[in-house]
C-alpha positions in Angstrom: 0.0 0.0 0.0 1.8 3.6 -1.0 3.1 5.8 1.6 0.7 9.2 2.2 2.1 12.1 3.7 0.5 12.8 7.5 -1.7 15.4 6.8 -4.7 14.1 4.2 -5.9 17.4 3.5 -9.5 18.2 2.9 -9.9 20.7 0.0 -12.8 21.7 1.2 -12.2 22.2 5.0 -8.9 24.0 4.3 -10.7 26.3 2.4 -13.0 27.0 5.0 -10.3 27.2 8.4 -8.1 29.8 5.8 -11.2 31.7 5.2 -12.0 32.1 9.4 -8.6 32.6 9.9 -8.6 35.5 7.3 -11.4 36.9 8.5 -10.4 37.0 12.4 -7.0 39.0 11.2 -8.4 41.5 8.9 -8.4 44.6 10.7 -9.3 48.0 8.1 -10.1 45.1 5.6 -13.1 44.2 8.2 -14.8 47.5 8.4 -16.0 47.1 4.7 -19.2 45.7 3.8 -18.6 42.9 1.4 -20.3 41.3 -1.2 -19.4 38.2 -3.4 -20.3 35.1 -6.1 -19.3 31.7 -6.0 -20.2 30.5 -9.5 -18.9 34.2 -11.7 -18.0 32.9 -14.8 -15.9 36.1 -15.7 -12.8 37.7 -15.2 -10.5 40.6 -14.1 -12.3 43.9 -15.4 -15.5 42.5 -14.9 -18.2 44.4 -12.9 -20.6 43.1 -10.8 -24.0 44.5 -10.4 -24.8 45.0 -6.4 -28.1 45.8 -4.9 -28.3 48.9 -2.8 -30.3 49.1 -0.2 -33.2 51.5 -0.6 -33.6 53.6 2.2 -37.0 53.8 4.4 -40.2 54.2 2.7 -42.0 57.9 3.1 -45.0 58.0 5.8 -48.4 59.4 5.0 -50.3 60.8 7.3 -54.4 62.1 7.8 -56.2 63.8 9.9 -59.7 63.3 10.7 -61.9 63.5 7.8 -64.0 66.0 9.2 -64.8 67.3 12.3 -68.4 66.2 14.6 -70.5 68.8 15.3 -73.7 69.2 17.0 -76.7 68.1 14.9 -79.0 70.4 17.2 -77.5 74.2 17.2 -77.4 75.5 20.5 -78.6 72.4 22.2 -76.2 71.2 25.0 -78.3 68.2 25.9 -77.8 66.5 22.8 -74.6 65.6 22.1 -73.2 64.5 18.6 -72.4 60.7 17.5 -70.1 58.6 16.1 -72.6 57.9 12.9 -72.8 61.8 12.4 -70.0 62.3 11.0 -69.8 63.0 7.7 -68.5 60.9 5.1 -64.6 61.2 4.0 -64.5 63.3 1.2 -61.0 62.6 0.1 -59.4 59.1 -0.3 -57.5 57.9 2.9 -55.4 54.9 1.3 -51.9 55.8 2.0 -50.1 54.8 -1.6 -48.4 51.9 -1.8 -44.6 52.0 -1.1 -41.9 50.1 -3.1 -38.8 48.3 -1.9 -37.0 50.2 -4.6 -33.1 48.3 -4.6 -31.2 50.4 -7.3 -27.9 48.4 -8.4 -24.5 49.7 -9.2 -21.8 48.6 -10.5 -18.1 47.1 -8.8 -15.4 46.4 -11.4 -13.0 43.4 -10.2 -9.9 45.0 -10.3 -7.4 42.9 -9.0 -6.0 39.2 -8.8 -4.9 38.7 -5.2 -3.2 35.5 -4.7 -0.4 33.8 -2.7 0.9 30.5 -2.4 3.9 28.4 -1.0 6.1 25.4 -2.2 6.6 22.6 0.0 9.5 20.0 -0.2 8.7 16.3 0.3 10.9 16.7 3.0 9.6 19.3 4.7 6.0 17.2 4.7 7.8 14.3 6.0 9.7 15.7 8.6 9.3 19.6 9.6 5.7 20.3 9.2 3.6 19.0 11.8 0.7 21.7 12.2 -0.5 22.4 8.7 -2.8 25.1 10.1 -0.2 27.1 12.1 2.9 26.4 9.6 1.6 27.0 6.3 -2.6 28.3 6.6 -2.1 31.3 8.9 1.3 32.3 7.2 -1.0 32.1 3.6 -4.0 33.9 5.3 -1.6 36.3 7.3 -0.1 37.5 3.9 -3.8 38.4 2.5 -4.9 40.0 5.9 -2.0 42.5 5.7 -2.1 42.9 2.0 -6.1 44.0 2.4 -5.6 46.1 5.1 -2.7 48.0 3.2 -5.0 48.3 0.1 -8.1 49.1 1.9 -6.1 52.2 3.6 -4.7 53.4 0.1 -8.9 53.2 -1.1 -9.8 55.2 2.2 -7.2 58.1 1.5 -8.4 58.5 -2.3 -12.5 57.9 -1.6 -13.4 58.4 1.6 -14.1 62.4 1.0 -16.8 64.7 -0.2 -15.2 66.8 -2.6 -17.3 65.9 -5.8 -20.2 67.9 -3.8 -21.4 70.9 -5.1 -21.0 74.1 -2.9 -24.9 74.4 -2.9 -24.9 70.4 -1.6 -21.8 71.1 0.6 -24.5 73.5 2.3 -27.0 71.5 2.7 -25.3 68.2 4.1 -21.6 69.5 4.8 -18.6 69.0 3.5 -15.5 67.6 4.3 -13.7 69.4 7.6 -10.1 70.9 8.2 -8.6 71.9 11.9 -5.7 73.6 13.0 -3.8 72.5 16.1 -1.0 73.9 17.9 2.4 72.4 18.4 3.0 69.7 21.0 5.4 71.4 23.2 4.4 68.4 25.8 2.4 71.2 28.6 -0.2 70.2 30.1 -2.3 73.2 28.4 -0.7 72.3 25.3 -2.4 68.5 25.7 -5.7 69.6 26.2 -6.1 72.1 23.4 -4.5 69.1 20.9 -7.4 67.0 21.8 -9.8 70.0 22.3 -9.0 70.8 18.8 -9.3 67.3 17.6 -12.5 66.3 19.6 -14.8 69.7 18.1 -14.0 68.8 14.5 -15.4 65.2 15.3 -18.3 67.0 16.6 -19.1 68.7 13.4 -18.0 65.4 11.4 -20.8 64.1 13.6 -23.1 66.4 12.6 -22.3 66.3 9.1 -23.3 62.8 8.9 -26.1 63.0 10.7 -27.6 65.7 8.9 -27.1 63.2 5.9 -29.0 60.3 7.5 -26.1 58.4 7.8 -26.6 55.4 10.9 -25.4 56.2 14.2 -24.2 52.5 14.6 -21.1 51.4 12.7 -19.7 54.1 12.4 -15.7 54.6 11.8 -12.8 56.8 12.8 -9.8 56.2 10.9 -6.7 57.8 11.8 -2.7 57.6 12.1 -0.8 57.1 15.6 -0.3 60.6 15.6 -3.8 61.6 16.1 -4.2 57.8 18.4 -1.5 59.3 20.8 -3.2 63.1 20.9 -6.8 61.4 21.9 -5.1 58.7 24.0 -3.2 61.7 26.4 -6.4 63.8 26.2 -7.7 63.8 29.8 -11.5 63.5 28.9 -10.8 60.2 26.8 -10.8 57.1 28.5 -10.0 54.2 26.3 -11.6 50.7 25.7 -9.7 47.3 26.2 -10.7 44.8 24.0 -7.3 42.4 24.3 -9.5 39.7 25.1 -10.9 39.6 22.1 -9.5 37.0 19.3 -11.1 39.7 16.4 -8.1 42.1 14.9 -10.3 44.6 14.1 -11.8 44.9 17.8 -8.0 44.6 19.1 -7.2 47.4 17.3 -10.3 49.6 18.4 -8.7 51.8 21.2 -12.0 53.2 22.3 -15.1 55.3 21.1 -15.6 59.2 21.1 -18.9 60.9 19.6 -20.3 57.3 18.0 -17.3 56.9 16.4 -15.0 53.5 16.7 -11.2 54.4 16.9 -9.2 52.5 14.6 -5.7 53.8 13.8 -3.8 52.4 11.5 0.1 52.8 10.6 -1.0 53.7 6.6 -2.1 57.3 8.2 -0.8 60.1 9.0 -1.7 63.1 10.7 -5.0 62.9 9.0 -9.0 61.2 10.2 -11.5 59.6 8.4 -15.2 59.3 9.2 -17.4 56.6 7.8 -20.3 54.4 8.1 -19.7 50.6 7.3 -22.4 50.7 4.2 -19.6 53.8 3.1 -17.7 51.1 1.0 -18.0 47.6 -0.7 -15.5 45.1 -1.0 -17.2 42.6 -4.0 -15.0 39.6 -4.6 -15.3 36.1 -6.9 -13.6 33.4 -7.6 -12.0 31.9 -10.8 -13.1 28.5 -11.5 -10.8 25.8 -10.8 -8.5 24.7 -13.2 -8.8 21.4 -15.4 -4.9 21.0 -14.4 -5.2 21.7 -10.4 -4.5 18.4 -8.3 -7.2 19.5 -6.2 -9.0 22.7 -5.1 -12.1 23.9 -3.1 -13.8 27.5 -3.7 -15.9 29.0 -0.4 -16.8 31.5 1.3 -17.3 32.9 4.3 -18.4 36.1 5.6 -18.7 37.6 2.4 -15.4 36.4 1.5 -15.2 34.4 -1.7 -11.9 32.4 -1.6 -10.0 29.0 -3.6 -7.8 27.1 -2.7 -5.6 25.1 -5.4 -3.1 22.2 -4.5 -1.1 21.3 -7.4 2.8 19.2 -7.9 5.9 20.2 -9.4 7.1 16.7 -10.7 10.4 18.5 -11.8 11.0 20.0 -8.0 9.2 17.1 -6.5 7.1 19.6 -4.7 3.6 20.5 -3.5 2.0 24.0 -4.0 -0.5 25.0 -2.1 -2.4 28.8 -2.9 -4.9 31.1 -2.3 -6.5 33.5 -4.6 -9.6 35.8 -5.0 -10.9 38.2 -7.6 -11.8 41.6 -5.7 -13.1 45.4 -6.5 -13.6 48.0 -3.9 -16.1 50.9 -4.2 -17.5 53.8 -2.6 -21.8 53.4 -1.9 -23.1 56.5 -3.7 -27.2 57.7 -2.7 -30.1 56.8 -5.2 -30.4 59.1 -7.8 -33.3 61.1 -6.6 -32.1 61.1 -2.9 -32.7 65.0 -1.5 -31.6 66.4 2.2 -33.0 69.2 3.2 -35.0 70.3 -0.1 -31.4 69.9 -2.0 -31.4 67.1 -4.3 -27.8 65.2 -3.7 -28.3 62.8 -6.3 -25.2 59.8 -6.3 -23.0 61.4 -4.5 -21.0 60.2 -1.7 -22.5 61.2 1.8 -21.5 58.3 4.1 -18.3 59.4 5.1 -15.8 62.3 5.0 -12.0 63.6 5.8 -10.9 66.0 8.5 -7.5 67.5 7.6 -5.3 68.3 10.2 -2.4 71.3 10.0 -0.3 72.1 13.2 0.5 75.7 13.7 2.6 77.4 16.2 1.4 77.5 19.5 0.3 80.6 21.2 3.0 80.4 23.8 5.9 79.9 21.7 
């Protein structure tokens, strides 16, 4: 009977452990929401059409019809009843609503993949935890490379700049601050954060004046600004180190409905968002007629596959990991209006606060 190597792999469970590991290590690639196909039969450059969500549909309301009055004038005995009251003279029937789920498009821009070589005698004699030697080092690799890309999309996207000044107005636009030096006073401390904290409050406000969800919402920012908020008095940060989830390990706290997430891809710059702000669409190619063996999955909106294929010359095995992905900014319906100004598709659900440091008063 031939010789197998120890670990009998499962193309289909692998898939599905590298996908939970993935998912658990993503930290800025777990904020977006995500979308994806198993059985897409194209390629990279294609788009995929994506539902959005319509938001709530419009309330009607009617008064009484008309009025009961007294059917005998100027007698107090007699007192008016239910059946005098005239008929409705208008229709009451509040008009039918429609779940109206507009669709836009996400273009599949890029072929992630990794994948590692392994020596028959590295199966035979160094590996001996697949999932710890070779799946977290694959899914480790796409985690970073996600998180890297995801704050590259953030700095170009996550704005409002393609408002008009008449929609800027209505809704707001994106914010700038000026803070003073750190010359490391205490004075100097609190007017940092002061600074910081009141242009959150009127990021806040800008989003909320554009319907955008209090829950889920984002700040992204560098350790600059992380190390300003984290000496500010008033802030008291949240532990999470418990918590196996990178993206919770790396929320240092909440301020003004906003998650903290700094990331080192930032500078001396914030980002405010809503989850629905961006989409991260993936799909995955079909498996090859020459693969050994292969699995595609997915998992939390993740689509992922898995290949397994040998290198007779090198007398090795590869195993990879590959997904087809686009990211893209949620724009409003085309007839979506705040305030009595229409905003058409533009992008609402998020904005930037520039920062610029200034001399301080004392110096």
């Amino acid at each position: 009977m031939p010789t197998q190597h120890h670990f009998n792999l499962d193309p289909v469970q692998v898939t599905i452990a590298a996908l939970g590991i993935l998912d658990r290590q993503l930290t800025l690639g777990g904020i977006p929401a995500r979308y994806s196909e198993l059985n897409f039969t194209g390629g990279v450059g294609d788009v995929i059409n994506v539902n959005r969500e319509s938001r709530g549909i419009p309330v009607q309301e009617s008064g009484i019809s008309s009025p009961i009055t007294n059917p005998i004038t100027g007698d107090k005995n007699v007192f008016a009843a239910a059946s005098d009251r005239p008929l409705p003279s208008a229709d009451r029937r509040a008009p039918n609503g429609f779940v109206n789920e507009t669709r836009f498009p996400v273009q599949l821009t890029t072929l992630a993949q990794n994948a590692t070589a392994l020596g028959m005698e590295q199966v035979a004699f160094d590996l001996k935890r697949f999932g710890a030697q070779v799946l977290t080092k694959l899914t480790r690799g796409f985690a970073e490379y996600f998180d890297d890309t995801i704050a590259a999309f953030i700095k170009a996207n996550i704005n409002r700049s393609s408002l008009t000044a008449a929609q800027k107005n209505a809704v707001g636009g994106d914010v700038a601050v000026s803070i003073p030096k750190a010359d490391g006073t205490s004075a100097n401390l609190t007017q940092r954060a002061l600074s910081i904290r009141t242009s959150l409050v009127d990021a806040r406000m800008a989003l909320g004046i554009a319907g955008v969800p209090v829950s889920e919402r984002y700040l992204i920012c560098g350790p600059e600004v992380e190390a300003i908020l984290l000496k500010d008095p008033e802030f008291v940060a949240v532990d999470y180190s418990g918590d196996t989830n990178a993206l919770r390990r790396a929320t240092i706290g909440r301020i003004y409905t906003f998650d903290i997430v700094p990331h080192n891809s930032f500078g001396l710059e914030m980002y405010v968002f809503h989850k629905s702000a961006m989409l991260l669409a993936s799909a995955c190619p079909a498996l090859p007629m020459g693969a050994v063996t292969g699995s595609v999955q997915n998992i939390n909106g993740i689509a992922t596959r898995m290949l397994v294929d040998y290198d007779y010359g090198k007398k090795m095995d590869t195993i990879g990991l590959d997904t087809m992905y686009g990211l893209a900014t949620v724009k409003e319906d085309p007839d979506y209006a705040v305030r009595g100004t229409v905003i058409g598709e533009k992008f609402i659900r998020g904005l930037k606060i520039s920062i610029t440091e200034t001399a301080s008063s004392g110096s």
